[in-house]
C-alpha positions as CSV (number, residue, x, y, z in Angstrom):
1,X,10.1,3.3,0.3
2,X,10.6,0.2,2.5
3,X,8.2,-2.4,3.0
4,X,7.4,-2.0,6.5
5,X,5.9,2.1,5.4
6,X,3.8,0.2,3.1
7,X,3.0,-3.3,3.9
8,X,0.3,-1.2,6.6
9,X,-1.4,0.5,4.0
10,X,-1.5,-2.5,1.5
11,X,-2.9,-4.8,4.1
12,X,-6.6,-1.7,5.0
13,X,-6.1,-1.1,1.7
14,X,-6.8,-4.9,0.3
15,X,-9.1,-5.4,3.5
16,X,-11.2,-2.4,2.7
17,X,-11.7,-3.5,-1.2
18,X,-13.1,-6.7,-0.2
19,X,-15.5,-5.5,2.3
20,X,-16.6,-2.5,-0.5
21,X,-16.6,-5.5,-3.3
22,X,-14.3,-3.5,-5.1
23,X,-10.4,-2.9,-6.0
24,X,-9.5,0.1,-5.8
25,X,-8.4,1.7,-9.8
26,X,-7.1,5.1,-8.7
27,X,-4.3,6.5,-6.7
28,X,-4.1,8.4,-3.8
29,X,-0.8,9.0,-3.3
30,X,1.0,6.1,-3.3
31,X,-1.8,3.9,-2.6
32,X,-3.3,2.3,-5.5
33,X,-4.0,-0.8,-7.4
34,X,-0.4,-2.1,-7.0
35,X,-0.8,-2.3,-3.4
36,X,-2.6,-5.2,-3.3
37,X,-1.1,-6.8,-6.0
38,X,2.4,-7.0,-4.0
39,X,0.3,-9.0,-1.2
40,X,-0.9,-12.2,-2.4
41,X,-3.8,-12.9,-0.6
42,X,-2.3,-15.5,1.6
43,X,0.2,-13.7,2.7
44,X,-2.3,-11.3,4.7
45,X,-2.5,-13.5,7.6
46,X,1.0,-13.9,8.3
47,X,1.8,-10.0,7.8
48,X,-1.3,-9.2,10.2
49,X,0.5,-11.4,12.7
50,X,3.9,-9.2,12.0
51,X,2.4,-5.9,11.5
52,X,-0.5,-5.7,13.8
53,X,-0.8,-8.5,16.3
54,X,2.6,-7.9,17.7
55,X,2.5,-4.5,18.5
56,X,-1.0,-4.6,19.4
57,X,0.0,-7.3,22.1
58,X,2.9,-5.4,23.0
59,X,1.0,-2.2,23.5
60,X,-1.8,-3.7,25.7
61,X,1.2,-5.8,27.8
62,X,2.8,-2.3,28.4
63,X,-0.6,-0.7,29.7
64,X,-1.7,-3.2,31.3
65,X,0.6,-5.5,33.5
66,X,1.3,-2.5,35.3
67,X,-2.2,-1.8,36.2
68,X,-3.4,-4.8,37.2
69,X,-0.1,-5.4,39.3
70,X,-0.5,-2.5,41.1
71,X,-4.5,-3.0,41.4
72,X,-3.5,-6.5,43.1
73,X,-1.1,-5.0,45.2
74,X,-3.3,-1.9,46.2
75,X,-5.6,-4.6,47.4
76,X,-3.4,-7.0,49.3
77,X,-1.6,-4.6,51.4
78,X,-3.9,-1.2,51.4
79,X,-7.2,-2.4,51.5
80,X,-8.3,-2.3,55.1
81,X,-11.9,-4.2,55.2
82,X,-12.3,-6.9,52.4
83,X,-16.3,-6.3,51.0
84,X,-18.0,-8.6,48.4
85,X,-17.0,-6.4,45.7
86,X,-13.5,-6.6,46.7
87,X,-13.2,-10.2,46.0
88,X,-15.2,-9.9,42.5
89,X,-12.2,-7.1,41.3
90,X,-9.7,-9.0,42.5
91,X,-9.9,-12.6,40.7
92,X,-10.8,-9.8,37.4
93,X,-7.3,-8.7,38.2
94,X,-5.0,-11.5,38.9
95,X,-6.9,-13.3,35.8
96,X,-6.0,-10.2,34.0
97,X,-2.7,-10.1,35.2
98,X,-2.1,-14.2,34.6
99,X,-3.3,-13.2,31.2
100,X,-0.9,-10.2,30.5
101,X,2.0,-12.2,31.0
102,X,1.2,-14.8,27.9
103,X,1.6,-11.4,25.8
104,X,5.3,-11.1,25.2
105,X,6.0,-14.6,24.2
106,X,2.6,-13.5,21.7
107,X,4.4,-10.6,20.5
108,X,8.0,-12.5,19.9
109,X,6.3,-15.0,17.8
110,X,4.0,-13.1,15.6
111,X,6.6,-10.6,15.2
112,X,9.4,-13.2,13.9
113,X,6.5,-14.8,11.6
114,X,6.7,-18.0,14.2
115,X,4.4,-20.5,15.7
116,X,4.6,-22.0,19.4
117,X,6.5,-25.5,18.8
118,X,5.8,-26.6,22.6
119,X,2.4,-28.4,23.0
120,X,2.1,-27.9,26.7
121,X,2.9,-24.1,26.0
122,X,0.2,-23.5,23.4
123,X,-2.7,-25.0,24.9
124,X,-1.6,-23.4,28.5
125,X,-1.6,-20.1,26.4
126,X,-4.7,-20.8,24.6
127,X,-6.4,-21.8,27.9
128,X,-5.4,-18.6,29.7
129,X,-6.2,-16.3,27.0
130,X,-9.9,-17.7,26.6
131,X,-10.5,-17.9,30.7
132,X,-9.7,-14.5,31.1
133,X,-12.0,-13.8,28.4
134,X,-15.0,-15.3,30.2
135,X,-13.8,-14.9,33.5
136,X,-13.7,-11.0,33.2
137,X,-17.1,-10.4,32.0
138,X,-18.6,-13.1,34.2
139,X,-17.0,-11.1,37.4
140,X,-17.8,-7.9,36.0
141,X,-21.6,-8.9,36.2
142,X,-21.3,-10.1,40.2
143,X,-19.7,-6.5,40.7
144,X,-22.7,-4.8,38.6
145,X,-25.2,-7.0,40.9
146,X,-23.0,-6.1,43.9
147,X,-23.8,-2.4,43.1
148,X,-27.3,-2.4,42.8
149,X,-27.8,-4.6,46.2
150,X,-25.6,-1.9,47.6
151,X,-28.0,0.7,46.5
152,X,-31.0,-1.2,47.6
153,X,-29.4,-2.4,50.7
154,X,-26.9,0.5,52.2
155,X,-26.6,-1.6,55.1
156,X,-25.6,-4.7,54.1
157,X,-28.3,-6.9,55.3
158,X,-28.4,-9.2,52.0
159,X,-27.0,-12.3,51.9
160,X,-25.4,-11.8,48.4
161,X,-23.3,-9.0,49.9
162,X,-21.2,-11.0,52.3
163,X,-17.8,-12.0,52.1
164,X,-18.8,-15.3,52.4
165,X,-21.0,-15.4,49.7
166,X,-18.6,-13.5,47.2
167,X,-15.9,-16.3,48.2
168,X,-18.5,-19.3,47.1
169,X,-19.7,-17.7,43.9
170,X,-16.3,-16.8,42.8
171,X,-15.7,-20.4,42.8
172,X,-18.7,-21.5,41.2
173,X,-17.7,-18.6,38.5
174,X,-14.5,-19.8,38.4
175,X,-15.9,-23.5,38.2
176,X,-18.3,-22.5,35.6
177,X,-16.1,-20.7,32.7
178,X,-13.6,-24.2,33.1
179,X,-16.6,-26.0,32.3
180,X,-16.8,-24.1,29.4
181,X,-13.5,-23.9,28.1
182,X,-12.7,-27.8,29.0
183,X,-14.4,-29.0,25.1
184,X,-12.1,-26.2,23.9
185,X,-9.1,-28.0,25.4
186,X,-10.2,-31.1,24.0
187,X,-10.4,-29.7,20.3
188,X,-7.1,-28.2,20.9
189,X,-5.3,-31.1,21.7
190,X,-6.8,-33.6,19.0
191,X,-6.2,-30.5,16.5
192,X,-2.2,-31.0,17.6
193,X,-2.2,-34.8,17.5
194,X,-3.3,-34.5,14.1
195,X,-0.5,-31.7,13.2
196,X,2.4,-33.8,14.7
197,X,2.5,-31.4,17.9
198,X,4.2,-29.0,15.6
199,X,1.2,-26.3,15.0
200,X,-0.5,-24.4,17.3
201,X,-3.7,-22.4,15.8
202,X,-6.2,-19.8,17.6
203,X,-9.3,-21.5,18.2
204,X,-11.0,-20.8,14.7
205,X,-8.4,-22.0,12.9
206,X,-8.9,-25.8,14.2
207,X,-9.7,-28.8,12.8
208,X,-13.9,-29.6,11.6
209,X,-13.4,-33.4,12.0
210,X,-13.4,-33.9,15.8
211,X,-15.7,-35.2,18.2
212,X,-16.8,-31.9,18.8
213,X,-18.9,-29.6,16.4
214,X,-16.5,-27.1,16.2
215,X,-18.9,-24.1,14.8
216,X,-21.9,-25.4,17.2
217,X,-19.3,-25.1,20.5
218,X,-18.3,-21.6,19.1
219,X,-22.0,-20.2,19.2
220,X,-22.8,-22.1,22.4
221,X,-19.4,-20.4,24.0
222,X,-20.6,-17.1,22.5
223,X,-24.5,-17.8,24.2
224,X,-23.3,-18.5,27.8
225,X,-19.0,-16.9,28.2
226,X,-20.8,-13.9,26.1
227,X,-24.5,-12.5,26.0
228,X,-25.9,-14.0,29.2
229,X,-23.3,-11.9,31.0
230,X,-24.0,-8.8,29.0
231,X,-27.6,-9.2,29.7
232,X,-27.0,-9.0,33.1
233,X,-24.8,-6.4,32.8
234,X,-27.4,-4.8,30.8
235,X,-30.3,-5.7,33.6
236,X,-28.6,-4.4,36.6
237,X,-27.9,-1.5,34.7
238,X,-31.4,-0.9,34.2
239,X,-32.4,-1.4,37.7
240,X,-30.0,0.7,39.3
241,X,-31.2,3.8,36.8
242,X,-34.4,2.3,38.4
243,X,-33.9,3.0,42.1
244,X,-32.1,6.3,40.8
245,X,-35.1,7.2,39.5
246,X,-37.3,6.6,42.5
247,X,-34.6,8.1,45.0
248,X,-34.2,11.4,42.1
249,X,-38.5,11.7,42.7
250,X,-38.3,11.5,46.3
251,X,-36.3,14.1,46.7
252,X,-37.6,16.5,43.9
253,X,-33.9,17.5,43.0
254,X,-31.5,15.6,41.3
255,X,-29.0,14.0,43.1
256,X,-25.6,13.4,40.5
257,X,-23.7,12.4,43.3
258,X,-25.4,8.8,43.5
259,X,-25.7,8.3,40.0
260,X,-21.8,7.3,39.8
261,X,-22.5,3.2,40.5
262,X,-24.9,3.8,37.3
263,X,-22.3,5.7,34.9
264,X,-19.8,3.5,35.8
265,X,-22.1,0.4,35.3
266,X,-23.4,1.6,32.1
267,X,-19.5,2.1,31.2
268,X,-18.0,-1.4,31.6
269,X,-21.5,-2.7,29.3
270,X,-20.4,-0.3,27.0
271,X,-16.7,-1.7,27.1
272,X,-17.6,-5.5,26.9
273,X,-20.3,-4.0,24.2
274,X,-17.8,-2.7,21.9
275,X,-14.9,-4.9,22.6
276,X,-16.3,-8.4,22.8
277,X,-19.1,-8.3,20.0
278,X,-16.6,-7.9,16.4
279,X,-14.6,-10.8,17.8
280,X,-17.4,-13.3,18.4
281,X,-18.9,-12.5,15.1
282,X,-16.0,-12.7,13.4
283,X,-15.0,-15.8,15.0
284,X,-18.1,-17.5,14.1
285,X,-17.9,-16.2,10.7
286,X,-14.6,-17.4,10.0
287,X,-15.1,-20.8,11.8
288,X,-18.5,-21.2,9.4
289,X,-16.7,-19.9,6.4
290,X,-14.5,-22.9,6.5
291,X,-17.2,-25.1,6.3
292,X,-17.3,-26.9,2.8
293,X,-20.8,-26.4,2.5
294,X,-20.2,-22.5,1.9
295,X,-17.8,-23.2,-1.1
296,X,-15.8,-20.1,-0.5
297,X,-13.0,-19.2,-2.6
298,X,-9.5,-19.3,-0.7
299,X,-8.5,-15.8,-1.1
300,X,-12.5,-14.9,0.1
301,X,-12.1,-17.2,3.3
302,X,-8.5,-15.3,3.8
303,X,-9.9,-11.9,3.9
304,X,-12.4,-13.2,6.5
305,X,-9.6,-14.6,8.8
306,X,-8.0,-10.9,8.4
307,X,-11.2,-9.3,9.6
308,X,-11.3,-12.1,12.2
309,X,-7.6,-11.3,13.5
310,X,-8.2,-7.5,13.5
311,X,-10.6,-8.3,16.1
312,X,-8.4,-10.1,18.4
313,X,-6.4,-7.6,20.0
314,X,-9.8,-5.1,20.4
315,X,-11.3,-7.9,22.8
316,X,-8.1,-8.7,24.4
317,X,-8.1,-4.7,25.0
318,X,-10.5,-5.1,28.2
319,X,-7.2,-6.6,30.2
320,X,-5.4,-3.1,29.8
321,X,-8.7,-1.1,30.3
322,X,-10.1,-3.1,33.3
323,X,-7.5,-1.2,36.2
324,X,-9.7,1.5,35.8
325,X,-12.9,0.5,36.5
326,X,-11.2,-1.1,39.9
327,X,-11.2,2.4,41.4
328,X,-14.4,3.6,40.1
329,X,-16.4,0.4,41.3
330,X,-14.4,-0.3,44.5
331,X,-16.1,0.0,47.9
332,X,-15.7,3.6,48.3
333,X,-19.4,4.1,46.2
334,X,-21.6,7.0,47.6
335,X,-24.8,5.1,49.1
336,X,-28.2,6.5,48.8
337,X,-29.9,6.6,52.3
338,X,-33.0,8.0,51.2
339,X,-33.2,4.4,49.6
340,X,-33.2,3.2,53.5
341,X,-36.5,5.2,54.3
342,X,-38.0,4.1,51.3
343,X,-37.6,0.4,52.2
344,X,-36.7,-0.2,48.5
């Protein structure tokens, strides 16, 4: 048997016996308590970066450039009548897009076991990666807001749903998550001058001694890239079931046909939900677990940094998944106009 068939099942296997607090005694078939014996423990990183971040990368690179390429292209030349929302999806797709080409050269190194030499190159990478991270979720917000003003206002009378507007907060949006990421950029570069430009490491795997608390930016990154953008998300969720609700009493029937801006609402929390929430945990965790004031054993921090990079790709995911919700939350939403009489 080779060692690509079974350096995959040695890696869960090891993974899953440290998050049980166990090693696994029996077989089942030819998994058993050799199997993590044949990986020392620090090797797991290096083969997760083989193994699983270079396909993983590859895969989403494959779905994805294609989407957001043609979602860019849909709405340069077939869009007729640019609308607030318009300009939301479309910085969400050409910072997707930006982002999906810093994949390949992400494959090619993980899969040759290498590390980006070029210091320009890695924090350009590194910036890139974590902009499109915060940018996506941020825009995806201003569309869920966009939707429920829609609803409320069918004929366009609010401020916040002119093309004006969109153009001014996209900028403060796009403003906002470079403010956040700038300290990152700082850490990154002291973390290289101290490596000899040589090394570049994802963001938990910099240096503690800088001018900047590395574990207290995390959390604060997590706070306001992260959770205040879900909540809204979350919020305008609720308030659109809300008018829903009113317009579904009004009209003593139910009315499925305006209930799409909810679903699809509801949807993209669900994504950022799932996708976003294992990575920032874990990359708190493993930021906090190298702290010495935890006094973790080296294997023990290890198997974190595994759980930490099996993470990575699953919030990247939202790049690939994104083109989707461009159709479903584009400006062809059904409007309520029962809303209108209502003066809701």
């Amino acid at each position: 048997m080779s060692e690509d068939i079974v350096v995959w099942p040695a890696l869960l296997w090891c993974i899953f016996a440290f998050l049980g607090k166990y090693t696994p005694s029996y077989d089942i078939g030819y998994l058993s308590v050799e199997m993590c014996d044949m990986l020392n423990c620090t090797e797991l990183v290096g083969m997760l970066g083989r193994y699983y971040l270079s396909p993983a990368y590859g895969i989403e690179f494959g779905i994805g450039f294609l989407g957001n390429l043609l979602a860019i292209l849909g709405y340069i030349f077939c869009l007729p009548e640019w609308q607030s929302c318009n300009i939301y999806l479309f910085n969400m797709a050409v910072s997707n897009l930006i982002f999906q080409c810093t994949l390949p050269q992400l494959s090619y190194l993980y899969a040759n076991n290498q590390s980006e030499t070029r210091p320009y190159a890695c924090v350009i990478n590194r910036y890139v990666l974590h902009v499109n991270l915060y940018s996506s979720i941020l825009f995806m917000a201003w569309v869920s807001m966009d939707r429920f003003l829609l609803i409320k206002y069918p004929s366009r009378n609010h401020y916040l749903l002119r093309v004006r507007t969109a153009l001014i907060v996209t900028g403060l949006s796009w403003l906002v998550v470079n403010v956040e990421i700038a300290p990152m950029i700082v850490l990154m570069i002291q973390d290289l001058q101290s490596e000899n430009w040589t090394r570049c490491k994802d963001f938990a795997s910099l240096q503690l001694e800088g001018d900047i608390n590395l574990l207290g930016y995390s959390l604060g990154l997590t706070l306001t890239g992260y959770i205040l953008p879900l909540a809204a998300l979350c919020g305008f969720s609720h308030k659109i079931a809300h008018l829903l609700h009113i317009q579904e009493k009004a009209l003593q029937r139910r009315t499925t046909s305006y209930k799409r801006p909810l679903r699809v609402v509801a949807s993209t929390t669900a994504m950022f939900l799932i996708l976003y929430t294992p990575y920032h945990v874990l990359r708190n965790i493993r930021i906090a677990s190298r702290q010495c004031w935890t006094g973790l054993e080296l294997c023990t921090k290890t198997y974190i940094e595994s759980l930490y990079i099996l993470t990575r790709p699953l919030a990247f995911l939202h790049s690939a998944i994104n083109p989707v919700f461009y159709f479903f939350m584009g400006e062809r939403v059904q409007r309520a106009p029962i809303l209108v009489s209502l003066h809701i």
